[in-house]
N, C-alpha and C positions, 0 to 999 in steps of 0.2 A: 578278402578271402578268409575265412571261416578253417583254420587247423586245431585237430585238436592233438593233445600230447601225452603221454600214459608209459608207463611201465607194465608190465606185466607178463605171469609167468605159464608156461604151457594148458596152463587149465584158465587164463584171461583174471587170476588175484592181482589187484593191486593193495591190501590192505586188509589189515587185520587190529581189530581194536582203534580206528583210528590212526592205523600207523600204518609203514609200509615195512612189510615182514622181513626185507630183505635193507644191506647197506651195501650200493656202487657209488661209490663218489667219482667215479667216471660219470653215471649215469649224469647225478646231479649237475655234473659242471655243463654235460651238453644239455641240459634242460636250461641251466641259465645262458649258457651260450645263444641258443637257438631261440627264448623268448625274451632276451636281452632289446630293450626298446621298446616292445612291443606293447599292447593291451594283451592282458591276458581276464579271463572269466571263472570264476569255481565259485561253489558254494558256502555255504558260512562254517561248516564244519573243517573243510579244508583250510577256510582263510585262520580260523582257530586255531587251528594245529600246526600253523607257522608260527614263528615271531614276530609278527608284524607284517606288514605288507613288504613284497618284492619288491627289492631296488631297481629304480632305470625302469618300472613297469609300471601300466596303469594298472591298479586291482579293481577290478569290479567282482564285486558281491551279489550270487543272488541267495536270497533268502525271502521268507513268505511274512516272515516276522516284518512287520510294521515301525518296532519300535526299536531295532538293530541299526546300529550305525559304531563305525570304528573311525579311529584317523587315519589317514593314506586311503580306503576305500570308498569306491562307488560303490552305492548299494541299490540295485534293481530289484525289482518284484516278481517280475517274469521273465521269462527265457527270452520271449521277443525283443522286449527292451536292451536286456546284455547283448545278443547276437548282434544288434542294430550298430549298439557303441562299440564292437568289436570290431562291424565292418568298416568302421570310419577309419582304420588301420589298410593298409596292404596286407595285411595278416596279422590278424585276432588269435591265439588261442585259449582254448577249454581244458582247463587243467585239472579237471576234478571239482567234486569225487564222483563216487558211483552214477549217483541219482541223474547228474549233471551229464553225465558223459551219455546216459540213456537217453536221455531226454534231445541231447545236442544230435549225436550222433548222424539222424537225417537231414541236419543241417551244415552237416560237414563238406569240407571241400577237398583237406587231406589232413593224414594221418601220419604223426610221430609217435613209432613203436619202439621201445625198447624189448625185447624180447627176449627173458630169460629162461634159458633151457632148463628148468627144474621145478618143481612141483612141491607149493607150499601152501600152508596152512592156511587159509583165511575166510573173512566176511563180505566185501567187496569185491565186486566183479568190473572190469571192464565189458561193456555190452559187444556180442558176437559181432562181428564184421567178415564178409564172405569177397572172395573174390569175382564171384556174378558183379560187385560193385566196385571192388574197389582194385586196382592195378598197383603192383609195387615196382616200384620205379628207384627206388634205392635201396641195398641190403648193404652194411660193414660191419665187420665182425668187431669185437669189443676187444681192448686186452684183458686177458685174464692174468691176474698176479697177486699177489698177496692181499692188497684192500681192497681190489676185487675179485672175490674168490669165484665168480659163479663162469660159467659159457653163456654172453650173451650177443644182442647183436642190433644195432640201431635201425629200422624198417623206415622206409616213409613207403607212404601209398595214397594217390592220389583217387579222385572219386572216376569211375568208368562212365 
């Protein structure tokens, strides 16, 4: 199964300047929670903008560059390659960034939405998804509290 997993805030930003605009370390912890074990897929810009590759995860890397290679990561060429080694999991996810999640998205099975009620500034988009396809089948609301200041709320949605 092919999920993919993303934050994102009423207008679908996840990311500004290479970053993400906002800080839930709730968020964070159920993204490692949730891709804990797992193969996960993002691009070379995201795997950059980490420290290293995710613990307890496979990283696969796609990028177009040839001569790109890191320690801890697979590095793919094209989309079909990763999705492939993804499916060799019970569930792969696509963790970014933009490009990635446009590109996957048709190939998705279900979706982990973090959904933040507030409107920020950014470059990055998570690409539209409509309920004509897609069914949400889990909603829970976030705490909000001091290190997480915002109203958010964890979605999944599987493909209709």
């Amino acid at each position: 199964m092919i999920s993919m997993i993303s934050a994102h805030d009423l207008n679908r930003v996840i990311g500004k300047n290479g970053d993400m605009p906002w800080n839930l370390p709730d968020d964070l912890k159920y993204f490692q929670r949730v891709t804990s074990g797992h193969s996960i897929l993002m691009g070379r810009k995201t795997f950059e903008s980490m420290n290293g590759p995710l613990k307890n995860r496979r990283n696969i890397v796609l990028t177009s560059n040839k001569e790109w290679s890191r320690d801890g990561a697979i590095v793919v060429h094209d989309l079909v390659e990763g999705l492939k080694l993804l499916n060799e999991d019970e569930e792969g996810f696509v963790i970014g960034g933009g490009e990635i999640y446009k590109l996957a998205l048709e190939k998705a099975d279900r979706l982990y939405i973090t959904l933040i009620h507030e409107e920020f500034e950014g470059d990055t988009y998570f690409p539209a998804y409509s309920s004509d396809d897609w069914k949400l089948v889990s909603n829970k609301r976030g705490n909000q509290n001091d290190q997480n200041p915002y109203v958010y709320e964890y979605r999944v949605y599987e493909r209709i």
